[in-house]
C-alpha positions in Angstrom: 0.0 0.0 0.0 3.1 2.4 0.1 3.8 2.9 -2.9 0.2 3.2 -4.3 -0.2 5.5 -2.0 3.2 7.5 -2.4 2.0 7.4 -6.4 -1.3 9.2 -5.4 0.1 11.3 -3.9 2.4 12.2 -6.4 -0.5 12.7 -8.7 -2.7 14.9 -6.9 0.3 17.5 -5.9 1.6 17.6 -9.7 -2.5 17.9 -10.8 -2.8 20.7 -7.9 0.0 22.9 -9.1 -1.5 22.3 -12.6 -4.5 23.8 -11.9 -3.3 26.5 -9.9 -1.2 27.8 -12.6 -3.2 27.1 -15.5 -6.3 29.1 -13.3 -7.3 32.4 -14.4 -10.1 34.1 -13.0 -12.9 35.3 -15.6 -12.7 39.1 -16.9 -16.1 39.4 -16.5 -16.1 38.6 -12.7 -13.3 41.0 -12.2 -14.6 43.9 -14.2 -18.5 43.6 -12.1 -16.5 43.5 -8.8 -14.8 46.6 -9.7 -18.0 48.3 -10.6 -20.9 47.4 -8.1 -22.3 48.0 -4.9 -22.0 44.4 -4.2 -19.6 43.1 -2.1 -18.8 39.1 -3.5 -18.5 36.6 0.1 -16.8 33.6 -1.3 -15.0 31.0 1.2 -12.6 28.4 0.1 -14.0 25.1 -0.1 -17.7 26.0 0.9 -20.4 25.8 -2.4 -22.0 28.6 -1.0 -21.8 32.7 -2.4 -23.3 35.7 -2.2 -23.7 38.9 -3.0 -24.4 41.6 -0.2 -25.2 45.2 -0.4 -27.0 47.9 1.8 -30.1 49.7 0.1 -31.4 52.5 3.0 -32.2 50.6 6.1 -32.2 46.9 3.6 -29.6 44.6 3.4 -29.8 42.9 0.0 -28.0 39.8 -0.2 -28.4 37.2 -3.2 -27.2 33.8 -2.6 -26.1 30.7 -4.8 -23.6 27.7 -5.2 -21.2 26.5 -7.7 -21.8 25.1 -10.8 -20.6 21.6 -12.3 -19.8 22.0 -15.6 -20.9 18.2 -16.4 -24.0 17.8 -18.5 -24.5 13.5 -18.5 -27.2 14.5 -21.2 -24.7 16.2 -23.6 -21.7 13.9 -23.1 -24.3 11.3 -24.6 -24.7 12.4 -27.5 -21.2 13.6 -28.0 -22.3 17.1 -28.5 -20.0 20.1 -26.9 -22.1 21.7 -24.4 -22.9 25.2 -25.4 -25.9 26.4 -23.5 -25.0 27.6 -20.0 -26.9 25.5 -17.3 -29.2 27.7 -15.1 -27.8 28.7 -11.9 -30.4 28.8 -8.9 -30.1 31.9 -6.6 -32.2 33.6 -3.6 -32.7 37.2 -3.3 -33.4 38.4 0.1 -34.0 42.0 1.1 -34.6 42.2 4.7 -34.8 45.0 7.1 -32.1 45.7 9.0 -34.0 46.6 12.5 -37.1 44.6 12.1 -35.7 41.0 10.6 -38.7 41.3 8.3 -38.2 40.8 4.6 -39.4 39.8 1.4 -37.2 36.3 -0.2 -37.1 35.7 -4.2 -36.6 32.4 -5.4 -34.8 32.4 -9.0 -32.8 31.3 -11.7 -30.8 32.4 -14.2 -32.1 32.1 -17.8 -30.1 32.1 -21.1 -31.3 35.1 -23.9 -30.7 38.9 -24.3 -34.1 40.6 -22.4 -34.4 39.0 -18.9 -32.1 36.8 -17.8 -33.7 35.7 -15.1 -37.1 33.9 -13.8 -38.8 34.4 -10.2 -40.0 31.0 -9.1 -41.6 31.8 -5.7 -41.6 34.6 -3.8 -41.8 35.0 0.4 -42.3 36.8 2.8 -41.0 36.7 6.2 -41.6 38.8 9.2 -38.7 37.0 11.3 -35.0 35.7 11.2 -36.4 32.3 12.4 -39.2 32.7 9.7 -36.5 33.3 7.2 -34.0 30.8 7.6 -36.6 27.8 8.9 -36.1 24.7 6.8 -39.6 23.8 6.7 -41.6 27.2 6.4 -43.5 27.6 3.0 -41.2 29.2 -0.2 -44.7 31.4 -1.3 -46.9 30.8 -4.1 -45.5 30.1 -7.6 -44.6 33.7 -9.3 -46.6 33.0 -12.1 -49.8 32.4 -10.3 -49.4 35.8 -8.4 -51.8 38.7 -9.8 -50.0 40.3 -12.8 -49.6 43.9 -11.7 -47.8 42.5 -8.7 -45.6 40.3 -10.9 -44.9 43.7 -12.6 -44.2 45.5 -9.3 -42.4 42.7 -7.6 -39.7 42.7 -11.0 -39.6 46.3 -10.9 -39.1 46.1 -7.2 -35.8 43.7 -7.9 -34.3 46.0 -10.8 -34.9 48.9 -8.1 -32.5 47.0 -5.8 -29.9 46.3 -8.2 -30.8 42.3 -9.6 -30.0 43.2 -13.6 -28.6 41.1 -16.8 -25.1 41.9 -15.3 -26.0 40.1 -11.6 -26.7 37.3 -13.9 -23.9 37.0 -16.0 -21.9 37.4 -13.1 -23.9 34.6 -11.0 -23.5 31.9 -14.0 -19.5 33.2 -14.2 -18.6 32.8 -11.1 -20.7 29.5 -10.5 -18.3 28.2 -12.8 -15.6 29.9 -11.9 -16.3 28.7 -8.0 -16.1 25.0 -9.5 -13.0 25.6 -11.5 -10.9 27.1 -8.2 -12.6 24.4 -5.9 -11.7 21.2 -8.1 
């Protein structure tokens, strides 16, 4: 077992130190950093980022995990993937004094116009409320009144969540799964 282990060893250094010098992070993650309000929270080895900023008396924090860039569907067929998976994300403005908040559960879309959908939207009148594993996500977006699906999307582009959150979200999903591997 020594020297099968000595060999692995051997192998994951030299494939380390590839990777760390063949790594370059992606242009358009540092040019959005370098522009925004956001702040990027990204730990080394946890799946988890996010986004934070301060609106008045709101924190605005938008949350998601790395990406794999394996598609078991595309390597079947041989084909190259080209379309960018959707990357899931929360957005969750909450007040500052009160805990209260309002949670938007999304995902990244490919296209031009919106690059994002809302999935389910909730509200939350409590840290506990917030965080609790088995509270209730809100109704489907697409089953809420129309005006306020117009209101609720204005009320996100108000606090910042544009095309360029979402091309940096899908980026640095990647990107996160590139530095982590």
């Amino acid at each position: 077992s020594g020297a099968a282990a000595g060999k692995i060893v051997k192998v994951m250094t030299s494939e380390i130190k590839h990777e760390e010098e063949q790594y370059e992070q992606a242009k358009e993650i540092k040019a959005f950093l370098g522009k925004s309000d956001f702040k990027l929270h990204d730990t080394m080895g946890d799946v988890n980022m996010a986004l934070q900023r301060e609106v008045g008396d709101k924190v605005v924090r938008i949350e998601w995990q790395l990406t794999s860039p394996f598609n078991p569907d595309m390597e079947a067929e041989g084909e190259e993937a080209v379309d960018q998976e959707a990357t899931d994300f929360c957005v969750t403005v909450e007040n500052k004094s009160k805990g209260s908040g309002v949670a938007f559960y999304c995902s990244t879309q490919t296209g031009e116009d919106h690059r994002y959908v809302i999935g389910n939207v909730k509200t939350f009148s409590s840290a506990e409320e917030k965080d609790g594993v088995s509270s209730y996500n809100g109704p489907e977006f697409e089953d809420i009144d129309d005006k306020l699906q117009e209101a609720l999307d204005e009320y996100l582009a108000e606090i910042g969540m544009n095309n360029e959150v979402c091309d940096f979200i899908d980026a640095s999903a990647l990107d996160k799964e590139q530095r982590e591997y």
